[in-house]
FITI-298456 format. One record per residue (C-alpha): x, y, z; residue number from 1. Coordinates in Angstrom, 3 decimals. Each point is the difference from the previous one (the first is absolute). Layout:
<pts>
((X Y Z) NUM);
...
</pts>
This chain:
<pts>
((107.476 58.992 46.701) 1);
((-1.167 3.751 -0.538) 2);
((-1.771 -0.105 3.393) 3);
((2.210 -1.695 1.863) 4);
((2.619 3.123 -1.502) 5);
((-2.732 2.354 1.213) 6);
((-0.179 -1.311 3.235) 7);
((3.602 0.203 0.623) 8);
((0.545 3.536 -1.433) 9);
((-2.887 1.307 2.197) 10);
((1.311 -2.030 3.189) 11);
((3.517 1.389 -0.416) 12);
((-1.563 3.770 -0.420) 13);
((-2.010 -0.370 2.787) 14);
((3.070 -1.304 2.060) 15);
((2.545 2.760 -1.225) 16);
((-2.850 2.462 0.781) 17);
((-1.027 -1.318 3.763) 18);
((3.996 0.505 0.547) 19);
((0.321 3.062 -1.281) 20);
((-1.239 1.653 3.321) 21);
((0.669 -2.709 2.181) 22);
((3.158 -0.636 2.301) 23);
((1.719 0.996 2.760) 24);
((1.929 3.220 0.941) 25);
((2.132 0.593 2.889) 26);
((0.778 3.690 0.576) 27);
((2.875 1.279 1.835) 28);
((-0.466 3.433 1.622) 29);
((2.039 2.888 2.585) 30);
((-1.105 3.589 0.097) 31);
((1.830 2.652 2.016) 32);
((3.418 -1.342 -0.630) 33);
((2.034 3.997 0.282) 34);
((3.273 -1.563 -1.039) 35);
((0.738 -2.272 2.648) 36);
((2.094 -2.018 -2.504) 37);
((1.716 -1.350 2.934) 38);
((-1.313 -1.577 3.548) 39);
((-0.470 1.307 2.858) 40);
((0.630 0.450 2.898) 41);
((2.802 0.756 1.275) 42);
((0.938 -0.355 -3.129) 43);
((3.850 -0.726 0.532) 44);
((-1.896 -3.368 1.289) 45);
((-1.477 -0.577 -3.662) 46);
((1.249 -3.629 -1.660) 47);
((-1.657 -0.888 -3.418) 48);
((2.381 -2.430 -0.939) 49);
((-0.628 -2.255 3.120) 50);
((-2.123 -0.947 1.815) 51);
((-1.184 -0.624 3.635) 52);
((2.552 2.919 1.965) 53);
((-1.807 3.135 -0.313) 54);
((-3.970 1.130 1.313) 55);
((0.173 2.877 -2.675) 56);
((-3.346 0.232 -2.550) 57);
((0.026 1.021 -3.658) 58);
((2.371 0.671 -2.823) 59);
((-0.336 -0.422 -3.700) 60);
((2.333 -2.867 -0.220) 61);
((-1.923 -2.186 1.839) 62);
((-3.011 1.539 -1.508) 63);
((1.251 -1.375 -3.308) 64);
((0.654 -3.340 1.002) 65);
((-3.502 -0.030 1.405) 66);
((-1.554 0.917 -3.890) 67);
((2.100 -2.340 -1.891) 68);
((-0.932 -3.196 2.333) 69);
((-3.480 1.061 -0.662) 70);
((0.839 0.371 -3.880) 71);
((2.009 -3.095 0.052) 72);
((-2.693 -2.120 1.370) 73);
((-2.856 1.243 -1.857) 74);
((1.227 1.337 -3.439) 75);
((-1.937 2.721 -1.692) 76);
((-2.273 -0.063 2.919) 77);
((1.078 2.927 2.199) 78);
((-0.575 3.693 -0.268) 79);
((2.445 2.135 2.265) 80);
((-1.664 3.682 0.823) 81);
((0.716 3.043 2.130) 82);
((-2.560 2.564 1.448) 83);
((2.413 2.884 -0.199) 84);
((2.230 1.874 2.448) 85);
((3.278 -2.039 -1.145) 86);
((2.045 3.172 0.000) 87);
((1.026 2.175 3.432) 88);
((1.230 -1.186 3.254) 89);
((3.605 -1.038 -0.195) 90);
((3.037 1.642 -1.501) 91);
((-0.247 -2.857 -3.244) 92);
((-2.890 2.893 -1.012) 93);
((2.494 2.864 -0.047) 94);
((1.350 -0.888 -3.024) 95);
((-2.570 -1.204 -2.119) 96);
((-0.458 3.592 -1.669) 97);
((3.817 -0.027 -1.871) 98);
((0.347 -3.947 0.256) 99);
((-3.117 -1.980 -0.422) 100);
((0.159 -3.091 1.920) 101);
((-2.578 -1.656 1.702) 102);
((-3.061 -0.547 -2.478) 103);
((2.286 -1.493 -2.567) 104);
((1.368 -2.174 3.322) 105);
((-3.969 -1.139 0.717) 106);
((-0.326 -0.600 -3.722) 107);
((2.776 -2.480 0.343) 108);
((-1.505 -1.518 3.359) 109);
((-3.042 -0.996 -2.043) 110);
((-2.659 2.861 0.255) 111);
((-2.274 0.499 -2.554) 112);
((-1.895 3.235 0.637) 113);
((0.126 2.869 2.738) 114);
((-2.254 2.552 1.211) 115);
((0.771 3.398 1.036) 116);
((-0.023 1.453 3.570) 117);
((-0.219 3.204 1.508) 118);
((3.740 -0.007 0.933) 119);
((0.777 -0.509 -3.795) 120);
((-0.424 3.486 -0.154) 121);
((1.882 1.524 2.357) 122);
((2.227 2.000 -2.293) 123);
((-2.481 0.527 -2.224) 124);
((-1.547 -1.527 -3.444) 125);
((2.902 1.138 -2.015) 126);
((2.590 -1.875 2.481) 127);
((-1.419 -3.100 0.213) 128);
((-0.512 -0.425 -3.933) 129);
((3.962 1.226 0.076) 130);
((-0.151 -2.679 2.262) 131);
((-1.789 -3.214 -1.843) 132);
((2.177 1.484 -2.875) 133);
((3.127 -0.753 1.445) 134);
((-1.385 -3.516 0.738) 135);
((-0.400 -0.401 -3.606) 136);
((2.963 0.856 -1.000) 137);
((1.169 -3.233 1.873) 138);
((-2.222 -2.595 -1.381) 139);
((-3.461 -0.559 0.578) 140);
((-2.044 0.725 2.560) 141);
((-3.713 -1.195 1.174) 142);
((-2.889 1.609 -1.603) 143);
((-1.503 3.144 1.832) 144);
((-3.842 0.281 0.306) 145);
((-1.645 3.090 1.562) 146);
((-3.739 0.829 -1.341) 147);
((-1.213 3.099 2.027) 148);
((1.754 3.003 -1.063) 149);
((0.008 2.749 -2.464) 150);
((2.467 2.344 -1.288) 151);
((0.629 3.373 0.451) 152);
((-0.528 2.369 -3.379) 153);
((1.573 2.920 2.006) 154);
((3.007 -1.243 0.796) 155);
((2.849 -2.001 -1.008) 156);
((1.041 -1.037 3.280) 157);
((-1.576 -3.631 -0.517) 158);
((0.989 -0.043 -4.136) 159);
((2.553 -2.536 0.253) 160);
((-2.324 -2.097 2.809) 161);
((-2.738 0.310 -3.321) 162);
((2.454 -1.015 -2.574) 163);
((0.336 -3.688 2.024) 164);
((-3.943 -0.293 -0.594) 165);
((0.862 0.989 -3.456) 166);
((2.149 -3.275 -0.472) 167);
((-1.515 -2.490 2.367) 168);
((2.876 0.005 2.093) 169);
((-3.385 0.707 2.388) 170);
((-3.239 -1.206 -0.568) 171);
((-3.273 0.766 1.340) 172);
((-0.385 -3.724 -0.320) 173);
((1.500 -3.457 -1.144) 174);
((-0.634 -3.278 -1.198) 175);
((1.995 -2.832 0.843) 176);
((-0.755 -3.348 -1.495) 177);
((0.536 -3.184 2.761) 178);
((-0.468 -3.640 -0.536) 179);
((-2.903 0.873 -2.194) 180);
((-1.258 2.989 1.922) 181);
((-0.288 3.871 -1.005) 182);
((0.655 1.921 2.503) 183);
((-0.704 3.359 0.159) 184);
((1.954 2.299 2.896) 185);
((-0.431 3.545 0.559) 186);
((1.451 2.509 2.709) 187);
((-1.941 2.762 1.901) 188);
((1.660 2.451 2.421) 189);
((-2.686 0.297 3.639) 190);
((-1.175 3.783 1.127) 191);
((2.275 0.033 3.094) 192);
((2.826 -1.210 -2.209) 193);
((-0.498 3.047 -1.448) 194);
((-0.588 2.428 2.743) 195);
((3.401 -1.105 0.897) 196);
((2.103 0.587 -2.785) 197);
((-0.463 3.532 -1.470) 198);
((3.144 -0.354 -2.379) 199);
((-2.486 -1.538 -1.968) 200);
((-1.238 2.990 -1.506) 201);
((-0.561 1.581 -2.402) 202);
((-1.312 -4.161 -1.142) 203);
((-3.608 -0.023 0.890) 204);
((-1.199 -2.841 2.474) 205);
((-3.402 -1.124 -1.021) 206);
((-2.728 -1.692 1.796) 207);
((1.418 -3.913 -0.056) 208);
((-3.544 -1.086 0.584) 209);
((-1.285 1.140 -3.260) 210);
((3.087 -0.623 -1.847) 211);
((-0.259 -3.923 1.601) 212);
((-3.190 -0.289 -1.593) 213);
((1.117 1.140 -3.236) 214);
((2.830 -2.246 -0.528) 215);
((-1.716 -3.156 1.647) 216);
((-2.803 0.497 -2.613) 217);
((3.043 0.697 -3.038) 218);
((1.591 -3.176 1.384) 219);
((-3.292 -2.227 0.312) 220);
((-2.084 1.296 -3.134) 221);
((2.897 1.385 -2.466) 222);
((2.669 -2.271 0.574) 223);
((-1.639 -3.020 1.195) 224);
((2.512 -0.654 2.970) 225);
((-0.725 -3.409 2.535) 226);
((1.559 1.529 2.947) 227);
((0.230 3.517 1.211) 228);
((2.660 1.327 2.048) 229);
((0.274 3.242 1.974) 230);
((3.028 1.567 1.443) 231);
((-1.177 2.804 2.698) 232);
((2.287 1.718 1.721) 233);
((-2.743 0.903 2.058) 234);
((-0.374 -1.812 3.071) 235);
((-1.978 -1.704 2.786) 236);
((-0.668 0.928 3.901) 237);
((-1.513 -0.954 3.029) 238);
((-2.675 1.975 1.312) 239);
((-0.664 0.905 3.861) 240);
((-2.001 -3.483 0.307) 241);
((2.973 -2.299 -1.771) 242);
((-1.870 -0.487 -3.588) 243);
((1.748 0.594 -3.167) 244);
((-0.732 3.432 -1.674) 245);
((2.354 1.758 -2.173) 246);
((0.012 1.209 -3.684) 247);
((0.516 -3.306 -1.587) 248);
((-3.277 -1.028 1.914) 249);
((-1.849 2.579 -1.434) 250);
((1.701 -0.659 -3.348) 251);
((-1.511 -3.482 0.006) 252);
((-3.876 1.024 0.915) 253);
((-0.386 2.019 -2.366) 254);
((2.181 -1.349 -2.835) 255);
((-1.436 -3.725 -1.669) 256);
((2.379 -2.123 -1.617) 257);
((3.154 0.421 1.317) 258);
((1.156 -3.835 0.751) 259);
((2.980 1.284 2.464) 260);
((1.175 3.269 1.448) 261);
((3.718 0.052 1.112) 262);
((-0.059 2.643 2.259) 263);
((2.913 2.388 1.383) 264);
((0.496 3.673 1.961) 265);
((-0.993 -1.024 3.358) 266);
((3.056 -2.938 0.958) 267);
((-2.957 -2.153 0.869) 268);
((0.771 -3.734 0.451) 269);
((-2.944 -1.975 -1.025) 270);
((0.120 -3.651 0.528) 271);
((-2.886 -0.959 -0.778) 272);
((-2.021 2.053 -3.177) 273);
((-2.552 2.017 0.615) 274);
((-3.430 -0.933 -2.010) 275);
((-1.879 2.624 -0.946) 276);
((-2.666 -0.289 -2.047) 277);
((1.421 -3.482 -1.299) 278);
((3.298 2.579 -0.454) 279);
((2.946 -1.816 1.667) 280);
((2.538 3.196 0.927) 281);
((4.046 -0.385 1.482) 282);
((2.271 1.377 0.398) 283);
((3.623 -0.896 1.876) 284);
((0.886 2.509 2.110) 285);
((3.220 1.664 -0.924) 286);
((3.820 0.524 -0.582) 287);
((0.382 -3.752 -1.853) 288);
((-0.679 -1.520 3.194) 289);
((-2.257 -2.330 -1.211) 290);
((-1.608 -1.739 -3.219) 291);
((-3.279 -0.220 -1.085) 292);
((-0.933 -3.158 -2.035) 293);
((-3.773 -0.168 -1.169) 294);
((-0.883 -3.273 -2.222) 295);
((-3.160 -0.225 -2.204) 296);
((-1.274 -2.592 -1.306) 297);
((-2.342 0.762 -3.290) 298);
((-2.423 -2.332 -1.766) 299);
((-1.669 1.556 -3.167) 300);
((0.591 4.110 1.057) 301);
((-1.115 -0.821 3.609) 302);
((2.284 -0.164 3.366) 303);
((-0.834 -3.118 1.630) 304);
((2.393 -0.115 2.651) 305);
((2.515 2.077 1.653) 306);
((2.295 0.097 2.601) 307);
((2.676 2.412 1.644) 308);
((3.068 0.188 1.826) 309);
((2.101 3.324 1.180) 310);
((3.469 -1.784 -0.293) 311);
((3.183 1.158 2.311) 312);
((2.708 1.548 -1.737) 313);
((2.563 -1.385 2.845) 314);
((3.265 -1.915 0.459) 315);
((-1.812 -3.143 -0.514) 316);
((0.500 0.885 -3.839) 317);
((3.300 -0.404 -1.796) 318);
((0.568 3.035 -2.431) 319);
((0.814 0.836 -3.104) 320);
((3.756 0.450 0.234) 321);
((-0.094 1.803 -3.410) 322);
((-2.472 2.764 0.735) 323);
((1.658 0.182 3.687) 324);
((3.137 0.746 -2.386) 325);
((-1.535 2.322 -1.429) 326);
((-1.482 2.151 2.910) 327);
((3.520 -0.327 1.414) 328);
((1.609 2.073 -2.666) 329);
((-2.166 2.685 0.769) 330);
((0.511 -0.295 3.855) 331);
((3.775 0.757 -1.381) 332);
((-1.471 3.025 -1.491) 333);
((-2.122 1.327 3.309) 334);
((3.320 -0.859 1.597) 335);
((1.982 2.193 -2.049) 336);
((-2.143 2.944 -1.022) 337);
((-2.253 0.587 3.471) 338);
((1.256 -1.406 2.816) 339);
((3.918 0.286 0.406) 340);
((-0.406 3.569 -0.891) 341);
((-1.532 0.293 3.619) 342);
((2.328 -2.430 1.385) 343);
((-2.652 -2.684 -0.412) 344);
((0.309 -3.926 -1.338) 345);
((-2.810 -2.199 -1.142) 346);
((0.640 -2.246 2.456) 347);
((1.726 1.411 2.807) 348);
((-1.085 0.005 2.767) 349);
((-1.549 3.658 1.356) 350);
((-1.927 -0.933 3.839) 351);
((-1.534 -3.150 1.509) 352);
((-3.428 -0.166 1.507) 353);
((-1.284 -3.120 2.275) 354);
((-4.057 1.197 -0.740) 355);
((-1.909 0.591 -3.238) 356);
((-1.374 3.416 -0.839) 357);
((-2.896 0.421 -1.879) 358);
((-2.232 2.820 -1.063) 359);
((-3.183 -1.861 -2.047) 360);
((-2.978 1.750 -1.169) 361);
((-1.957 -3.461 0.068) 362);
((0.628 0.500 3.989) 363);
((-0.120 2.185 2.617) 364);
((1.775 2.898 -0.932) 365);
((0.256 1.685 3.511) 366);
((1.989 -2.916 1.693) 367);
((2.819 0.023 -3.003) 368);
((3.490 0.588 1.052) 369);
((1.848 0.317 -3.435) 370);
((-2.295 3.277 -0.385) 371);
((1.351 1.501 3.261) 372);
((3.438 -0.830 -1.267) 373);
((-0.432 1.595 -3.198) 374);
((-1.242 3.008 1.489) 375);
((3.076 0.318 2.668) 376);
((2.383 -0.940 -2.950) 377);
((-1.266 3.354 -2.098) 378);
((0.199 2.305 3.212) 379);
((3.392 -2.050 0.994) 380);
((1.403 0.914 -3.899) 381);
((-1.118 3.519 -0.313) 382);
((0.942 1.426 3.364) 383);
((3.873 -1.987 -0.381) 384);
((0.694 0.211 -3.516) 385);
((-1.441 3.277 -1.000) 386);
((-0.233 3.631 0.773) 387);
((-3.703 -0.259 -0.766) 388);
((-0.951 -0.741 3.861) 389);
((-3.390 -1.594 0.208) 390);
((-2.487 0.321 2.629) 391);
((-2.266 -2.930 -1.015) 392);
((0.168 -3.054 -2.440) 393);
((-2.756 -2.010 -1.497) 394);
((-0.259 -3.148 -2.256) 395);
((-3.071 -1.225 -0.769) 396);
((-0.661 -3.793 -0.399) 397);
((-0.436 -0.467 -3.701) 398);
((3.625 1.030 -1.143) 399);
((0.947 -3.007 2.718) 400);
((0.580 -2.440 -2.637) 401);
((1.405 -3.016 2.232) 402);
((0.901 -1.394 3.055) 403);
((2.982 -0.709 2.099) 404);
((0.480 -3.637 0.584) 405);
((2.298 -1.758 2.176) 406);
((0.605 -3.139 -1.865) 407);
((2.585 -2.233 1.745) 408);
((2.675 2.084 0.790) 409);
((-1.792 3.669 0.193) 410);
((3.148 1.115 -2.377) 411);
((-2.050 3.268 -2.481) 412);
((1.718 1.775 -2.609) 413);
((-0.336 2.845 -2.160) 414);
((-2.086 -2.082 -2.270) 415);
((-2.397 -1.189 2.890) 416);
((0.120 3.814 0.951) 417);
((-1.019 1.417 -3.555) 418);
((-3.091 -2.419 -0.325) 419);
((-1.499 1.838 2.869) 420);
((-0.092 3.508 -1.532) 421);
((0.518 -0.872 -3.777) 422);
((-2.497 2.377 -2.018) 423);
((0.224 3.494 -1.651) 424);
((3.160 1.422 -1.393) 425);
((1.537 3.846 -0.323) 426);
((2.345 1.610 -2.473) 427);
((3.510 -1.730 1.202) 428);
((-0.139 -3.604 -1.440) 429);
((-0.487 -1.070 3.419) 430);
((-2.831 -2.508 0.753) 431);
((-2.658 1.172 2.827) 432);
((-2.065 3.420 0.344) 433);
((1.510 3.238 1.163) 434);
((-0.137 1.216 3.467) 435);
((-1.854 2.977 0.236) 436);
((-0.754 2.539 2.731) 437);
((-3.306 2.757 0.186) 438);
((-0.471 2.596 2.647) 439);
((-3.028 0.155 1.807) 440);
((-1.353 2.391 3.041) 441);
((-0.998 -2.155 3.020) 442);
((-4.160 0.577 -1.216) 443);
((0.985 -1.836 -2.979) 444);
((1.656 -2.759 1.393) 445);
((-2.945 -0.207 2.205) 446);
((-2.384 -0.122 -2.907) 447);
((2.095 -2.697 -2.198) 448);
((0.258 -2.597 3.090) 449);
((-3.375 0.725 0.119) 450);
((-0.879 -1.369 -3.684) 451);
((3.006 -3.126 0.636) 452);
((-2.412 -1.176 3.131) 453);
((-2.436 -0.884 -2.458) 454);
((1.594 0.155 -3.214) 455);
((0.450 -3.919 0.253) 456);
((-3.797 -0.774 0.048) 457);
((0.182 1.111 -3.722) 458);
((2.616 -2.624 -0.717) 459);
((2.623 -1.765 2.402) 460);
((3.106 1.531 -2.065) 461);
((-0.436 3.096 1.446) 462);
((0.506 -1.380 3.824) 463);
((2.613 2.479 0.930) 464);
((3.271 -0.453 2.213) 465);
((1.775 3.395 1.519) 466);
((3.198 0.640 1.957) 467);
((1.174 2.901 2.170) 468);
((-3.930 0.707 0.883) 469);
((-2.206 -1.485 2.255) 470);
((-3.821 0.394 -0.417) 471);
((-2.649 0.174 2.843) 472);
((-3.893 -0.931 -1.800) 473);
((-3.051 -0.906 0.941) 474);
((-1.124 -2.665 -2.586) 475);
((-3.853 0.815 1.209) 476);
((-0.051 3.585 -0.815) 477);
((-1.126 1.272 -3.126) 478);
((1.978 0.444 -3.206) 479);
((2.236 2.708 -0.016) 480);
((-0.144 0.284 3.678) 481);
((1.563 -3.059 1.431) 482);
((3.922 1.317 0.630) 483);
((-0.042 0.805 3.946) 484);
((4.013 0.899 -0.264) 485);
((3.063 -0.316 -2.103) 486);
((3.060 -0.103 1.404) 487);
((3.678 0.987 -1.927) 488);
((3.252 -0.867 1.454) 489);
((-1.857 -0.934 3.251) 490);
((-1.889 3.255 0.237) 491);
((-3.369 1.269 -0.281) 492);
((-0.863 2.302 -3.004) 493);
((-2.475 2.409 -0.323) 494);
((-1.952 -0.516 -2.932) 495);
((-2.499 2.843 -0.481) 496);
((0.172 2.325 -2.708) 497);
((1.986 2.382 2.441) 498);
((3.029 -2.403 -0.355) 499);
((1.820 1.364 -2.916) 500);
((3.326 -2.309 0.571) 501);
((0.864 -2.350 -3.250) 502);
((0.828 -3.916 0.954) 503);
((1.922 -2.214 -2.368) 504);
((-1.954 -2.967 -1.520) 505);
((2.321 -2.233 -2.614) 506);
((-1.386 -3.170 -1.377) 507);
((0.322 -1.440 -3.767) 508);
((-0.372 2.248 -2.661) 509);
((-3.214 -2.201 -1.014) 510);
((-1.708 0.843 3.510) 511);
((0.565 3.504 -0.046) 512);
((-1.955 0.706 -2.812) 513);
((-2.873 -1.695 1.774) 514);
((0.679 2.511 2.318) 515);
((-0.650 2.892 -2.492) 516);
((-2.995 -1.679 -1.204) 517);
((-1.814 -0.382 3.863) 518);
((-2.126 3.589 -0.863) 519);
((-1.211 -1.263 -3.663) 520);
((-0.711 -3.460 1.603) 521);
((-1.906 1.424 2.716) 522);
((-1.554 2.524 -2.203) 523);
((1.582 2.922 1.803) 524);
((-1.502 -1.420 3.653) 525);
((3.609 -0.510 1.156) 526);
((2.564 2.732 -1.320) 527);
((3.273 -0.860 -0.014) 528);
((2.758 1.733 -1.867) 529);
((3.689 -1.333 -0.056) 530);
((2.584 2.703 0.213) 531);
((3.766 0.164 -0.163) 532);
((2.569 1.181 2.904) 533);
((-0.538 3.331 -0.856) 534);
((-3.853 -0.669 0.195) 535);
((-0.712 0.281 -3.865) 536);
((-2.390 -2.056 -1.421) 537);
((1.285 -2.502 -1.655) 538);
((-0.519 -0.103 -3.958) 539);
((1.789 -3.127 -1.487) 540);
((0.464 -3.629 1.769) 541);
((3.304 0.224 -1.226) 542);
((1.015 2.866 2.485) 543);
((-1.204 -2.087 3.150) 544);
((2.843 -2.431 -0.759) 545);
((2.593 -0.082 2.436) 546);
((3.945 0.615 -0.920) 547);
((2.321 -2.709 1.618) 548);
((3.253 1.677 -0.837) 549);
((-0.675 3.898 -0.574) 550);
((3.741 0.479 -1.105) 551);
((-0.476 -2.072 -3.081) 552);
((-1.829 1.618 -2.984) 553);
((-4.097 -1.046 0.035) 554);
((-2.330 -2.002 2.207) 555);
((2.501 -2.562 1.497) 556);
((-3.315 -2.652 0.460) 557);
((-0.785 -1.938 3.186) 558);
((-1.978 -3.138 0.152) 559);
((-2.304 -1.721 2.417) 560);
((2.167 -3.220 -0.763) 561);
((3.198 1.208 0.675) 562);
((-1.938 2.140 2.938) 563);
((-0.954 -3.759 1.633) 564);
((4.023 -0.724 -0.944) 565);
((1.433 2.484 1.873) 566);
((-2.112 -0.494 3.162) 567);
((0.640 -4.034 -0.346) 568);
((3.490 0.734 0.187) 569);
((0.015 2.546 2.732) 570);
((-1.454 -2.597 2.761) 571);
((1.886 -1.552 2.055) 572);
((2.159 -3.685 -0.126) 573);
((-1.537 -1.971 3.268) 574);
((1.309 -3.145 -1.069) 575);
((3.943 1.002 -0.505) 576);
((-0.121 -1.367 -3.635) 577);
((0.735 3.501 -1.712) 578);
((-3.467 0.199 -1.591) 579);
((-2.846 2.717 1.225) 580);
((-2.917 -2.064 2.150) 581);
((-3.508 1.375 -0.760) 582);
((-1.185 1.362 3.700) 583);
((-2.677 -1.724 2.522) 584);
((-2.129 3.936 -0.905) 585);
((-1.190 -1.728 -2.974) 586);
((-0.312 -3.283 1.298) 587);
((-3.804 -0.039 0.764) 588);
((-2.844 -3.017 -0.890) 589);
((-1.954 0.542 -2.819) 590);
((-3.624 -0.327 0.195) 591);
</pts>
């Protein structure tokens, strides 16, 4: 009787134990959402609560109906994750800072744990722990992981960012137990994440190569996790012949052990993962558009199967109705404290367009026509709403945030508008970077077009768009010696050193400080100096910004999305229904 007791004891241990890392988990992922809490677009077209009328993508409430079918059908199965960049790009981000909203909103959705993107810090590491502490102060929120960075002992600008690492509201990792799994997930922020978001400082960056190694080995060795997760808001690419390259590529050469890398930055849609090094890597492109859903299937510590699917976030769901509720109390709130200032609505209607416009740095760049729009929008604004006259006006691609789509009836409004040019902010509460304006002598100009010919082999963000100018090159010539003639106002300038005459050049505050920065990026090949009217040289961004209403006390701020507004509203009505047509000019096929 003793053995047959034996037998049974050890066949039940060895059961429990081949099922304690054994099963299968489904994880649900996004990355990139920037507050599109709502679909899109137009978004006046946008129906959660129905189905089967509208052609518009995304939203949360759909999004949420999406995780709890998955939860519902598989209980304690599923493991919901973002790869960061879930702040910035609508107006629901304006008021995160004073009224935390929208992690305790993805918390309640069904997401476990978020990474952090560049565009997390836009305002700085002080702002956006003001930030995840106004989330808390509704309810909970999803746990935070972000392993490569270190904190400054200078300055206290990132204290309060520190003191969220001090309580584990962030993590450099977590472990998440699943249908008998430990799972360990950990965030790292990529190098050109990084490059592009220099409110960052004075947090140190560090290398997320060696930092991935680190924590893999913590989570393999120290904490004896089945299944390692990594959150990269890093990236992937094509190259010149098609192939996959990219950050996150690199990230899984040279880093063993990583079991899946949910990858994020680049908007990529990946349909199929990429497998590198026995590394499967996805990511879902961006803006809640779609879902990712990866499903393992683990015997004894080891995936033996997988399989994907990047899932439509469309009107073929029916939504949430409770978090639509939700959102729509702070649409009320948009409504009330942004837009009918400027004689605005949510959802009225601003122009009508019968083509999309796009501007996509996946693409070709050179055939976009919502760049050229931008561009005449900025000169349009400045030289009719401002008695800072501008000679030229630039936008470069990267602060293009969306496109213009024309849905089924064409109908855009301010919202629509806003998602194009949605980043940066300035002193007045208002949402969008200030237009600024530098002087420059005709050389200079010469010089700076010079470094925007080739500026975008360095990275496709800086493909630059320009109004009031046009520019004669020779794309065979060497650098710095390409520009054959610029043209201002439809004349000829002379642009040798002899030429003392100042030209206008407004753009976003954000732009013009790349500007300033041409002769330290160049190391003093190209000299360019930016000047005021009175040909000064400037010594603070702050006094390039131009004043809107110079009879009211301060900077009176303008914006590159009320810029794109104005000029919207200013075209003409070719139909006879009382709303502005967008013209044939722009009306062009993309390549």
């Amino acid at each position: 009787m003793k053995i047959v007791c034996l037998l049974i004891s050890l066949f039940l241990y060895i059961f429990v134990f081949s099922q304690n890392n054994s099963g299968k988990l489904i994880i649900l992922h996004s990355n990139d959402l920037h507050s599109n809490l709502t679909g899109f677009s137009p978004e006046s077209e946008y129906t959660p609560c129905t189905v089967g009328d509208d052609d518009t993508r995304a939203g949360f409430a759909r999004i949420a109906a999406m995780i709890d079918a998955e939860k519902k059908k598989n209980p304690d199965k599923v493991l919901v994750l973002d790869a960061g960049d879930y702040l910035m790009g609508t107006f629901f981000h304006v008021f995160e800072i004073n009224d935390g909203f929208q992690l305790n909103l993805m918390k309640k959705m069904g997401y476990d744990i978020v990474s952090v993107g560049n565009h997390e810090f836009d305002f700085g590491p002080n702002t956006i722990a003001k930030i995840i502490n106004k989330n808390l102060e509704k309810g909970e929120i999803p746990q935070i992981v972000f392993a490569n960075v270190e904190f400054s002992k200078k300055s206290d600008l990132d204290d309060e960012f520190e003191k969220l690492f001090d309580k584990e509201i962030i993590k450099t990792y977590t472990i998440i137990e699943k249908e008998n799994l430990k799972i360990g997930v950990f965030g790292i922020l990529g190098d050109d994440a990084t490059e592009v978001a220099p409110n960052s400082k004075p947090l140190k960056i560090t290398n997320r190569i060696k930092t991935s190694k680190k924590i893999v080995k913590i989570l393999r060795e120290k904490e004896k996790v089945d299944i390692v997760i990594c959150l990269s808001h890093s990236g992937v690419t094509k190259d010149k012949n098609g192939n996959w390259a990219g950050e996150d590529i690199e990230l899984a050469k040279k880093v063993k052990g990583i079991d899946l890398i949910i990858s994020g930055h680049t908007h990529t849609e990946i349909f199929d993962p990429i497998i590198v090094n026995n590394t499967p890597i996805v990511q879902t492109g961006a803006q809640g558009k779609n879902l990712g859903r990866y499903e393992m299937n683990i015997e004894n510590g080891k995936i033996k199967s997988a399989k994907y699917q990047l899932m439509p976030v469309d009107d073929n769901i029916y939504g949430d109705c409770k978090i639509h509720q939700e959102i729509s109390n702070r649409i009320r709130l948009i409504d009330d404290s942004i837009l009918r200032p400027l004689n605005l609505g949510y959802f009225r209607p601003l122009a009508e367009t019968d083509y999309n416009l796009e501007c996509n740095e996946q693409g070709d760049l050179s055939s976009s026509n919502l760049g050229p729009l931008v561009a005449d929008a900025i000169y349009y604004y400045v030289n009719n709403f401002s008695n800072s006259k501008t000679d030229i006006a630039l936008v470069a691609a990267g602060v293009i945030r969306d496109k213009i789509r024309v849905g089924k009836e064409g109908v855009q409004t301010a919202v629509d508008i806003f998602r194009v040019m949605s980043l940066g902010e300035g002193e007045d509460g208002m949402p969008g970077y200030p237009l600024a304006q530098v002087y420059l002598t005709a050389k200079e100009i010469k010089n700076l077009f010079e470094i925007l010919l080739v500026a975008p082999k360095m990275h496709p963000a800086y493909h630059c768009y320009f109004s009031g100018v046009k520019i004669t090159y020779d794309k065979e010539k060497g650098m710095l010696r390409k520009i054959e003639k610029i043209e201002i106002d439809n004349k000829e300038i002379d642009f040798s050193k002899k030429n003392k005459t100042l030209y206008s050049l407004s753009a976003n505050s954000y732009m013009l400080e790349f500007v300033g920065k041409v002769r330290g990026m160049t190391m003093g090949l190209v000299k360019i100096s930016p000047k005021n009217e009175k040909g000064e040289k400037i010594k603070n961004n702050k006094e390039t910004w131009i004043d809107f209403d110079e009879n009211k006390p301060g900077v009176q701020e303008g914006k590159e999305w009320i810029a794109l507004v104005k000029f919207l509203q200013s075209f003409p009505d070719t139909d006879g229904n009382k709303l502005p047509n967008f013209p044939e000019k722009y009306n062009y096929n993309l390549k």
